[in-house]
KOLBA-266844 format. One record per residue (C-alpha): residue in three letters; z, x, y. Coordinates in steps of 0.1 Angstrom, whole numbers, plus 5000, padded with zeros to 4 digits. Each point is the difference from the previous one (the first is absolute). Layout:
N
<rec><r>Ala</r><z>Z</z><x>X</x><y>Y</y></rec>
...
***
This chain:
109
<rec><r>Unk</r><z>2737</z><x>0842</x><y>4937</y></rec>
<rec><r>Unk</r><z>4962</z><x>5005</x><y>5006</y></rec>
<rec><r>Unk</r><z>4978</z><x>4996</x><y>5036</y></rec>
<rec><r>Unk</r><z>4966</z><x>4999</x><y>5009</y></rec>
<rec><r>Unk</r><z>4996</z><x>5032</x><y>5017</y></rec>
<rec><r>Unk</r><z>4973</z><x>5016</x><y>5023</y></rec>
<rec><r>Unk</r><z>4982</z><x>4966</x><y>5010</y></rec>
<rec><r>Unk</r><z>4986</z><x>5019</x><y>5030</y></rec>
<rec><r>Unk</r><z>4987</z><x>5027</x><y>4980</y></rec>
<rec><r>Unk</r><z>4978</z><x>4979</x><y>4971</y></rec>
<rec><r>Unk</r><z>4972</z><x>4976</x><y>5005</y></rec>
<rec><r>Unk</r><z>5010</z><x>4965</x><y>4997</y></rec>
<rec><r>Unk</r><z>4987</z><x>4995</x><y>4963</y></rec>
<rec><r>Unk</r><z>5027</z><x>5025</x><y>4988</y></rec>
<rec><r>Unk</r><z>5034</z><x>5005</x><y>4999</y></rec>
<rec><r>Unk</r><z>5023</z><x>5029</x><y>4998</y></rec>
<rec><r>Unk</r><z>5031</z><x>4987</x><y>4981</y></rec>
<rec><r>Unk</r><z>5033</z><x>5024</x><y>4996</y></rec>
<rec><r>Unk</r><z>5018</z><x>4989</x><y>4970</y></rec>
<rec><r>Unk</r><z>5039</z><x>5014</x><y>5003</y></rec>
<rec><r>Unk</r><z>5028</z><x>4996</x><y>4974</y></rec>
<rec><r>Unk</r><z>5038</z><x>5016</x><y>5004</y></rec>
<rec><r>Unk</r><z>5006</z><x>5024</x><y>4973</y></rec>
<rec><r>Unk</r><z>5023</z><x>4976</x><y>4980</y></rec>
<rec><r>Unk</r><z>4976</z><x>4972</x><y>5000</y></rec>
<rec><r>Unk</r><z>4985</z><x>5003</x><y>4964</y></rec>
<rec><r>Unk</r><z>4974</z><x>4969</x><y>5005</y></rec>
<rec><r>Unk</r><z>4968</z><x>5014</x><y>4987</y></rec>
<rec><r>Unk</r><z>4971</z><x>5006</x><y>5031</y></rec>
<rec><r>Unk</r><z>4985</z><x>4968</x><y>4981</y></rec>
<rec><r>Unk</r><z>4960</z><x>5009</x><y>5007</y></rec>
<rec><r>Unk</r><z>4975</z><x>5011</x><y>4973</y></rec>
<rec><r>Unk</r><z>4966</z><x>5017</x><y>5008</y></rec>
<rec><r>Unk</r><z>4964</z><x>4993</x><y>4986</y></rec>
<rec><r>Unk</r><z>4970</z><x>5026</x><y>5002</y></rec>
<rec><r>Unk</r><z>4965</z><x>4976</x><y>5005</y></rec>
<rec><r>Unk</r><z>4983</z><x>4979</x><y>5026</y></rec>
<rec><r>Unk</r><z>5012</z><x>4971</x><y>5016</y></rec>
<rec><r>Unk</r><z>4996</z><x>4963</x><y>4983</y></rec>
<rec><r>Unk</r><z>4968</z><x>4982</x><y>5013</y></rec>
<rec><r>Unk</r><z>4989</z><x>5035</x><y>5019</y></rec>
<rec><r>Unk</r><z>4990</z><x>5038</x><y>4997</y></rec>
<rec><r>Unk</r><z>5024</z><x>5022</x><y>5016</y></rec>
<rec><r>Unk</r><z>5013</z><x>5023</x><y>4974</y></rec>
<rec><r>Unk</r><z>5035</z><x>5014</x><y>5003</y></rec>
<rec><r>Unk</r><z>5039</z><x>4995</x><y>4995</y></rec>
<rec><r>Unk</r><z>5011</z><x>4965</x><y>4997</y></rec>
<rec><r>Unk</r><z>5035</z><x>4985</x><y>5000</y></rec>
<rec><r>Unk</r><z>4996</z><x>4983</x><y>4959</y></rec>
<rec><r>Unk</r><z>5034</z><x>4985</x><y>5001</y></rec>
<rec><r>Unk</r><z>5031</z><x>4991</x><y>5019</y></rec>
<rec><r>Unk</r><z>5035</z><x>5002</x><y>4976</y></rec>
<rec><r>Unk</r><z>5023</z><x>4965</x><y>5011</y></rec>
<rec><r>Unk</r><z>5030</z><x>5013</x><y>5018</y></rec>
<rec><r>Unk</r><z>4989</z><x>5034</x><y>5007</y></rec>
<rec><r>Unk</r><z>4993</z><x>5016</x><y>5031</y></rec>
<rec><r>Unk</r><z>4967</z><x>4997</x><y>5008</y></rec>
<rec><r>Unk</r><z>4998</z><x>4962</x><y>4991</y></rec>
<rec><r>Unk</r><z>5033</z><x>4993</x><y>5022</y></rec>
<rec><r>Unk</r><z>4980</z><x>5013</x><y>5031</y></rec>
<rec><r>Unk</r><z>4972</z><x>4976</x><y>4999</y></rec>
<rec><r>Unk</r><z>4983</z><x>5031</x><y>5018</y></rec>
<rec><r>Unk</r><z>4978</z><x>5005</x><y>4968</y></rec>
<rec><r>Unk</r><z>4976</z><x>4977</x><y>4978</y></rec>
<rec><r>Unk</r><z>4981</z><x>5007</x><y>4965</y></rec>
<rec><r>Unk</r><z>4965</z><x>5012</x><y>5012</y></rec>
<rec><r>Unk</r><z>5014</z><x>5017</x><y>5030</y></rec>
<rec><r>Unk</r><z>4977</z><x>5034</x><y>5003</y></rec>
<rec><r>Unk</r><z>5024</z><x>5029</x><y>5001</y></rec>
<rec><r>Unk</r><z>4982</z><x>5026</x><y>5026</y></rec>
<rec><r>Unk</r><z>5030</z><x>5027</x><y>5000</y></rec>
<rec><r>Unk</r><z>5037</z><x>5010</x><y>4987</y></rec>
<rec><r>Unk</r><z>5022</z><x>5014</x><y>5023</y></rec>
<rec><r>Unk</r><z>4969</z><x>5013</x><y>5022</y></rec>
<rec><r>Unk</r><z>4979</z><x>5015</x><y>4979</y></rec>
<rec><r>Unk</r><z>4966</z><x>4982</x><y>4994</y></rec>
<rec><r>Unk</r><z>4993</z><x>4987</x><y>4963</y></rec>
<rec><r>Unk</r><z>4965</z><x>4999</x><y>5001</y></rec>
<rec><r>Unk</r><z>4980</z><x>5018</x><y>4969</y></rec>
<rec><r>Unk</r><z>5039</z><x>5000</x><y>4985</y></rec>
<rec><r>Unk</r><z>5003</z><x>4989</x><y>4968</y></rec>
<rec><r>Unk</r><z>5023</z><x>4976</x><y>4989</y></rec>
<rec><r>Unk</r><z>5026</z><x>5030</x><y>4988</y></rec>
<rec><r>Unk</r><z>5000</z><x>5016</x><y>5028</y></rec>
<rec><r>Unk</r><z>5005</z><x>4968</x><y>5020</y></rec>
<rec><r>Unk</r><z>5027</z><x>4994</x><y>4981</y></rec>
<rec><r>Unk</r><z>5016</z><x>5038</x><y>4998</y></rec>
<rec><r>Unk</r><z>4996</z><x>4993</x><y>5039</y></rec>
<rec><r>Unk</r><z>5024</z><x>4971</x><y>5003</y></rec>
<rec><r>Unk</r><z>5025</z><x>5017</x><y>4977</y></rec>
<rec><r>Unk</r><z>5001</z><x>5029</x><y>5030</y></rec>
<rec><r>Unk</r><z>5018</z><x>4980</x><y>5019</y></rec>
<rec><r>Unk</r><z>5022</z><x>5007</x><y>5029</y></rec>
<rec><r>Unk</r><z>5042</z><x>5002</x><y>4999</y></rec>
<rec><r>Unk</r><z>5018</z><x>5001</x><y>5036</y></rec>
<rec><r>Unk</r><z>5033</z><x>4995</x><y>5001</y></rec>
<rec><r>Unk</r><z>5001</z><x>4986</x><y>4970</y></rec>
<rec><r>Unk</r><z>4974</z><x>4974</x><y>5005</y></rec>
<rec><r>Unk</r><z>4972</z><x>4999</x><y>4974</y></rec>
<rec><r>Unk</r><z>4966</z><x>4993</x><y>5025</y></rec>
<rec><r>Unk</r><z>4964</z><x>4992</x><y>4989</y></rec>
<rec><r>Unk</r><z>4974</z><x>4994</x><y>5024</y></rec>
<rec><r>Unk</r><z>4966</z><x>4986</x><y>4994</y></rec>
<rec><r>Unk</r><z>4970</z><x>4989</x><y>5018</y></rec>
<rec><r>Unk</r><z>4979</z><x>4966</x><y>4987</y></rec>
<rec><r>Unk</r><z>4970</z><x>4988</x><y>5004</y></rec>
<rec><r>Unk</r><z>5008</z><x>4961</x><y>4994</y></rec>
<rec><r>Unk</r><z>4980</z><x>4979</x><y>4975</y></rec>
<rec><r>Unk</r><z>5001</z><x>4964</x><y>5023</y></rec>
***
């Protein structure tokens, strides 16, 4: 279960996504992360590198390899390195035993 959340909030060249998965689900999230610039431009940052086939992320069709990832659960990941980016989307959030992850994108098209 995911949704595009905050669409009021964010400019239209980004989108908040809020990735959710019940406890017992053990599909993998199914996103990898890449520190560097976007192809063809120079905006240095956090990049989606990789969607996993059958794993969350890629079963949203809410996220795309080159996406810029801009935060992680709210907290800005600019002048993060890639660790800590990715120590920030271990943090995630458990409510009633539903695994949550949200993240804001700048998209690549």
């Amino acid at each position: 279960m995911s949704a595009v959340v905050d669409v009021d909030v964010v400019p239209p060249t980004q989108r908040r996504v809020q990735l959710m998965r019940a406890a017992d689900d053990r599909r993998p999230l199914g996103f990898f992360i890449r520190d560097g610039t976007r192809p063809g431009g120079s905006s240095v940052g956090i990049f989606i590198s990789r969607l996993v086939p059958g794993g969350l992320a890629a079963g949203t069709g809410l996220l795309a390899v080159n996406d810029e990832v801009l935060e992680v659960n709210g907290i800005d990941v600019a002048g993060k390195t890639l660790d800590q980016a990715s120590t920030m989307q271990c943090c995630t959030k458990y409510f009633q035993k539903v695994f949550q992850l949200q993240i804001t994108l700048q998209k690549c098209n």
